[in-house]
N, CA, C and O atoms as CSV, one atom per row, in Angstrom:
chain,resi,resn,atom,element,x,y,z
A,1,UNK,N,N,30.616,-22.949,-97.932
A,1,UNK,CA,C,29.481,-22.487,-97.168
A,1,UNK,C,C,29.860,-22.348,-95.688
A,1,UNK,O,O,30.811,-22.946,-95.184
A,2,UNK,N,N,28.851,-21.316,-94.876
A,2,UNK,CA,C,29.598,-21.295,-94.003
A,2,UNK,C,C,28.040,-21.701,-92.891
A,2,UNK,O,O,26.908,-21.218,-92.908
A,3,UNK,N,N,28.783,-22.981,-91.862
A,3,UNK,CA,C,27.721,-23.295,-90.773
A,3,UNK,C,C,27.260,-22.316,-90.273
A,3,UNK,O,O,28.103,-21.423,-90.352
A,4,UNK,N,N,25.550,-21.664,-89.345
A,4,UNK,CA,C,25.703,-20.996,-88.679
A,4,UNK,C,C,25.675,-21.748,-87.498
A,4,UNK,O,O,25.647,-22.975,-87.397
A,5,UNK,N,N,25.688,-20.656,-86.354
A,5,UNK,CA,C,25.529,-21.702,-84.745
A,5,UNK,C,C,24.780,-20.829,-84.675
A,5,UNK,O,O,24.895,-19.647,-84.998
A,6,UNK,N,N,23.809,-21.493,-84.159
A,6,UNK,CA,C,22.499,-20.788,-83.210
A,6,UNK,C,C,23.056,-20.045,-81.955
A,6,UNK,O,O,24.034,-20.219,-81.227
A,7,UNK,N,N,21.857,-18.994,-82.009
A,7,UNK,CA,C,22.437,-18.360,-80.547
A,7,UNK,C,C,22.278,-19.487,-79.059
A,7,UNK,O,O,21.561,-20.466,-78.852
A,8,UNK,N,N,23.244,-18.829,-78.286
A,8,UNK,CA,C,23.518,-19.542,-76.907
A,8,UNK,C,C,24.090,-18.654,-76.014
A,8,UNK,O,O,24.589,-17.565,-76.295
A,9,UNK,N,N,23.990,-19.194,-74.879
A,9,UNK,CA,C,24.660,-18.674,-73.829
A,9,UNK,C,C,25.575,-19.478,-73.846
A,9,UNK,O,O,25.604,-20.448,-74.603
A,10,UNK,N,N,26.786,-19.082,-72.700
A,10,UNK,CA,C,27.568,-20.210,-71.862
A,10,UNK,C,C,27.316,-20.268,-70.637
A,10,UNK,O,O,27.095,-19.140,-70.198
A,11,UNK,N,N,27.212,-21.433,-69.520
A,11,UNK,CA,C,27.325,-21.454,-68.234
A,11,UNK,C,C,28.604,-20.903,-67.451
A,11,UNK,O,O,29.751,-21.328,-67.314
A,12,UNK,N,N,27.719,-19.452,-66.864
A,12,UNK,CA,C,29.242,-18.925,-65.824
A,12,UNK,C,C,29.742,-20.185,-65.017
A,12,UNK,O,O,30.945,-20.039,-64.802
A,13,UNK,N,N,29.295,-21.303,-64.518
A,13,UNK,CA,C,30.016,-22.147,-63.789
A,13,UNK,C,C,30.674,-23.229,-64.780
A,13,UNK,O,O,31.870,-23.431,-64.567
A,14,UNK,N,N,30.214,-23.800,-65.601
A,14,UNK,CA,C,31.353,-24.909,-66.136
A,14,UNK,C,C,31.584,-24.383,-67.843
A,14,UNK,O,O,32.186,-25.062,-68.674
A,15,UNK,N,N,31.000,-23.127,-68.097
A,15,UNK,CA,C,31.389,-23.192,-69.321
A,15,UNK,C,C,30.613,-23.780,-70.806
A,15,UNK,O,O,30.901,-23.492,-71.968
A,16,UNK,N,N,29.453,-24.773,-70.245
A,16,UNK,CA,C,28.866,-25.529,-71.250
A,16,UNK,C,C,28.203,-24.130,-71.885
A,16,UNK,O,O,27.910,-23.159,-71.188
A,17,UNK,N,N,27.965,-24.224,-73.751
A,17,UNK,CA,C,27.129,-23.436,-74.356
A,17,UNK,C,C,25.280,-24.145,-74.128
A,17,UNK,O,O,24.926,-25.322,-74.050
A,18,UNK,N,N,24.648,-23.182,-74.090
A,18,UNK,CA,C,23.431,-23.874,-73.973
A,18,UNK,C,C,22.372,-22.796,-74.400
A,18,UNK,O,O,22.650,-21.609,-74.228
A,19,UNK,N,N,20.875,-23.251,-75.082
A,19,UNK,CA,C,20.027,-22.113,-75.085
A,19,UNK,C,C,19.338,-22.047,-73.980
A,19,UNK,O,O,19.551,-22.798,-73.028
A,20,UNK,N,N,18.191,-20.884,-74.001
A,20,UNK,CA,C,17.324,-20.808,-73.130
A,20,UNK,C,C,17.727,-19.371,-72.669
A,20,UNK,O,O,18.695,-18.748,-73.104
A,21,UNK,N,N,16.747,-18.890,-71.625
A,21,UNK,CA,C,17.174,-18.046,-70.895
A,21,UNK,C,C,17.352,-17.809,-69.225
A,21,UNK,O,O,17.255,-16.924,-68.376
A,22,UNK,N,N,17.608,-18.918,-69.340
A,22,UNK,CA,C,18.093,-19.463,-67.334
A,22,UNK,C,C,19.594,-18.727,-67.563
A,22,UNK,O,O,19.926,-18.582,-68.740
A,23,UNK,N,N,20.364,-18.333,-66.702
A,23,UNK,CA,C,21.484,-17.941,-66.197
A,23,UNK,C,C,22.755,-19.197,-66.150
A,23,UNK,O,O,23.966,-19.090,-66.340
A,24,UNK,N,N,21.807,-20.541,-65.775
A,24,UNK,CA,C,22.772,-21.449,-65.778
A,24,UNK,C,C,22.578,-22.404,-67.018
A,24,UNK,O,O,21.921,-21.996,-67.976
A,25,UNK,N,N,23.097,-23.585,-67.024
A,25,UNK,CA,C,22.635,-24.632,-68.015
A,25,UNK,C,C,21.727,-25.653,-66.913
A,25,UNK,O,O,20.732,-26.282,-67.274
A,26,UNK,N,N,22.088,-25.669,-66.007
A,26,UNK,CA,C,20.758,-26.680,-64.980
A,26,UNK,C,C,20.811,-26.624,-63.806
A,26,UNK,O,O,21.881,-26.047,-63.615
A,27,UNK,N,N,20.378,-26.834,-62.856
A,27,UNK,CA,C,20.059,-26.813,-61.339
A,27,UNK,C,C,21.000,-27.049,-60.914
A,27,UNK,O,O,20.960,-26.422,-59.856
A,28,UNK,N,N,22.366,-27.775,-60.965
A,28,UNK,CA,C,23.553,-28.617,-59.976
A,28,UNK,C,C,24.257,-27.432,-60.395
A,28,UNK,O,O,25.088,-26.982,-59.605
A,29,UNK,N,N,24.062,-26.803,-61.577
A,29,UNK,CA,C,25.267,-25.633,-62.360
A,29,UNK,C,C,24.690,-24.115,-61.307
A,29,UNK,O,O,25.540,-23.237,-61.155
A,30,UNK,N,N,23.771,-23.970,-60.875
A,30,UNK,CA,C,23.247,-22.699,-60.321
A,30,UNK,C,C,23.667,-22.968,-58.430
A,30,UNK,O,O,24.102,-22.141,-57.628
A,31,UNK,N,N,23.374,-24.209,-58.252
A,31,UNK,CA,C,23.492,-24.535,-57.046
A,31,UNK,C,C,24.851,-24.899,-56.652
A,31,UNK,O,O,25.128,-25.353,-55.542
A,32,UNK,N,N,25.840,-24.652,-57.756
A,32,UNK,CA,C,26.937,-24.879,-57.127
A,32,UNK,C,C,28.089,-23.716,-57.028
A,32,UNK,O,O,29.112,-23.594,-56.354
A,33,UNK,N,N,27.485,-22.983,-57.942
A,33,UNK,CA,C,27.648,-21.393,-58.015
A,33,UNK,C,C,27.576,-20.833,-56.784
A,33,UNK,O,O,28.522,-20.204,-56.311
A,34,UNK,N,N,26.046,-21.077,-55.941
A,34,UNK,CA,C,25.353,-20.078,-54.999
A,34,UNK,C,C,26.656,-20.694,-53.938
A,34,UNK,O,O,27.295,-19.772,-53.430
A,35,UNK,N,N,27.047,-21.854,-53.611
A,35,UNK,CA,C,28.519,-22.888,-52.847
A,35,UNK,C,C,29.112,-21.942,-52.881
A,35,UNK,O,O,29.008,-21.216,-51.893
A,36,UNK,N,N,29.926,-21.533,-53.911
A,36,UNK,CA,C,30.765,-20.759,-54.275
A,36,UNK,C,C,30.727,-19.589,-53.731
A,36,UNK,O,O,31.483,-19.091,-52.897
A,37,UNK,N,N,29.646,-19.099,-54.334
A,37,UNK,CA,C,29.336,-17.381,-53.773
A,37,UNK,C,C,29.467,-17.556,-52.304
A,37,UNK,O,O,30.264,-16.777,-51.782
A,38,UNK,N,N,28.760,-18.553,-51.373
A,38,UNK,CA,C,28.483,-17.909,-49.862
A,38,UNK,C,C,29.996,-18.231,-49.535
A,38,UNK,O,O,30.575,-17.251,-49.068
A,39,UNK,N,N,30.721,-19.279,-49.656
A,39,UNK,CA,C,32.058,-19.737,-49.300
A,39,UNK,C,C,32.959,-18.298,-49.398
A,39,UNK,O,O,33.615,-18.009,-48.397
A,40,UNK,N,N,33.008,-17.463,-50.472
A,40,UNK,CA,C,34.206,-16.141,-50.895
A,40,UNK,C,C,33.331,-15.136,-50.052
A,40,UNK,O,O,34.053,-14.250,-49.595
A,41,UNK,N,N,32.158,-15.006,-49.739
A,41,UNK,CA,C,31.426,-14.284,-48.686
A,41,UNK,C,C,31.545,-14.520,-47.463
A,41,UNK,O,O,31.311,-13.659,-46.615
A,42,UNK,N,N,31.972,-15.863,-47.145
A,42,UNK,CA,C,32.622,-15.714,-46.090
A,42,UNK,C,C,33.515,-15.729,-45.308
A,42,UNK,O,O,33.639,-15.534,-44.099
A,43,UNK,N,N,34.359,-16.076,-46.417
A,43,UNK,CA,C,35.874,-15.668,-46.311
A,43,UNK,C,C,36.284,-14.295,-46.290
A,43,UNK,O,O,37.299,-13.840,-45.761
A,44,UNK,N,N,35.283,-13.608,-46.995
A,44,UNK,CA,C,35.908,-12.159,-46.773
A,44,UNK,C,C,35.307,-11.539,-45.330
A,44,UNK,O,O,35.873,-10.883,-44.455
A,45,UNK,N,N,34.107,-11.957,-45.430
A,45,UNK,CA,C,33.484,-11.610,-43.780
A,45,UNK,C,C,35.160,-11.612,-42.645
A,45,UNK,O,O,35.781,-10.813,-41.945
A,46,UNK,N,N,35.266,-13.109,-43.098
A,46,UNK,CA,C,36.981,-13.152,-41.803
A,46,UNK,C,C,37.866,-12.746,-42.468
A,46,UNK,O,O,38.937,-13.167,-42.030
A,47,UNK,N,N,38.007,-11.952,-43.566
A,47,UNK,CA,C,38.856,-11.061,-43.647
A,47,UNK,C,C,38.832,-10.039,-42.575
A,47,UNK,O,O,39.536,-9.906,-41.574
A,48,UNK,N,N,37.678,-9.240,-43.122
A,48,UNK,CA,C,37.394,-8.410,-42.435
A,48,UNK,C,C,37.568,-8.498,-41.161
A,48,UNK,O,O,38.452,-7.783,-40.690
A,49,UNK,N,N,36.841,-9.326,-40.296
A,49,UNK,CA,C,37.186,-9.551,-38.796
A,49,UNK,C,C,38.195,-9.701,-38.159
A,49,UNK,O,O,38.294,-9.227,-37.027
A,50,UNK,N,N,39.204,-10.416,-38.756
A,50,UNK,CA,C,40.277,-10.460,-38.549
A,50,UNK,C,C,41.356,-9.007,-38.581
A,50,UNK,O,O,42.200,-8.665,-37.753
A,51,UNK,N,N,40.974,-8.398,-39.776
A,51,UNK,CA,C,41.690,-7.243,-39.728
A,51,UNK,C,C,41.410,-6.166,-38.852
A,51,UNK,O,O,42.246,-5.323,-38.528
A,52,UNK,N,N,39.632,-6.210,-38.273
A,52,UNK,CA,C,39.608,-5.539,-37.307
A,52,UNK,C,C,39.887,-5.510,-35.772
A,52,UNK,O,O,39.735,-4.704,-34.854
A,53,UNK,N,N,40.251,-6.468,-35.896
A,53,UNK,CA,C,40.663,-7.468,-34.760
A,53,UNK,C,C,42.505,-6.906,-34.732
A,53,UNK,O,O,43.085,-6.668,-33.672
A,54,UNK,N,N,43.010,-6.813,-35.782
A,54,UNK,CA,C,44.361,-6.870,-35.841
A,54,UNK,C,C,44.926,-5.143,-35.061
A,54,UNK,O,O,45.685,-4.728,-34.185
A,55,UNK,N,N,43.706,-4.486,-36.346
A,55,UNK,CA,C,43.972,-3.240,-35.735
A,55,UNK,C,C,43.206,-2.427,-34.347
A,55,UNK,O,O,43.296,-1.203,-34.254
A,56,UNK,N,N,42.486,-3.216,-33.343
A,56,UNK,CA,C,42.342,-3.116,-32.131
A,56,UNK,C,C,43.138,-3.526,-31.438
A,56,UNK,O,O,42.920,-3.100,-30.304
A,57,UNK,N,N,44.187,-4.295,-31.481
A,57,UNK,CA,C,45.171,-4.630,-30.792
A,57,UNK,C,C,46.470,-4.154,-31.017
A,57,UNK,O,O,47.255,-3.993,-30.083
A,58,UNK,N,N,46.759,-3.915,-32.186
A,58,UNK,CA,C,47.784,-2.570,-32.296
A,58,UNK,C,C,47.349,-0.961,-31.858
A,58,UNK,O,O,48.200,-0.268,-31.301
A,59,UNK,N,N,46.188,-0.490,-32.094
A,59,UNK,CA,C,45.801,0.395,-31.093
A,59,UNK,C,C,45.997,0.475,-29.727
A,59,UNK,O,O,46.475,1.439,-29.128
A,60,UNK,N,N,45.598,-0.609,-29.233
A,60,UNK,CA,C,45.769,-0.957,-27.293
A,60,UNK,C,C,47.066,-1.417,-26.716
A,60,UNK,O,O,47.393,-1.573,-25.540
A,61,UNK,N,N,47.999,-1.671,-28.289
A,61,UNK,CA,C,49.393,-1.565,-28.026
A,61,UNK,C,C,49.930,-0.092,-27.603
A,61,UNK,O,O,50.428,0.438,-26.610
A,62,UNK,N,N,49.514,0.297,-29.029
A,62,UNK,CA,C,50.307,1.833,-29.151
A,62,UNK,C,C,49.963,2.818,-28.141
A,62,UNK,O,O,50.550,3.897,-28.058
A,63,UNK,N,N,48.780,2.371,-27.181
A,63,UNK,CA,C,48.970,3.827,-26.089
A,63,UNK,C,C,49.254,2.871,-25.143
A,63,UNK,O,O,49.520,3.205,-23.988
């Protein structure tokens, strides 16, 4: 015979299977996500700045 498994999601942050239809499996799992998200948001922000930064000063080199 063969078990079934009930439907589930998994949590994009740790992976646990879980039902329901929340996005996460619980509040510390969503809130540590959103950590995540603003942290690579703002690292790329100083990407960005930085690179524009890089190439204003090779401009004000080159003439």
């Amino acid at each position: 015979m063969v078990e079934r498994i009930p439907q589930h999601r998994h949590c994009p942050s740790c992976g646990r299977a879980f039902t329901g239809k929340d996005e996460f499996c619980s509040e510390s799992c969503g809130q540590q996500s959103d950590r995540e998200l603003r942290g690579k948001k703002r690292q790329l922000m100083m990407l960005w700045g930085l690179s524009a930064f890089v190439l204003v000063i090779v401009l004000l080199l080159v003439m």
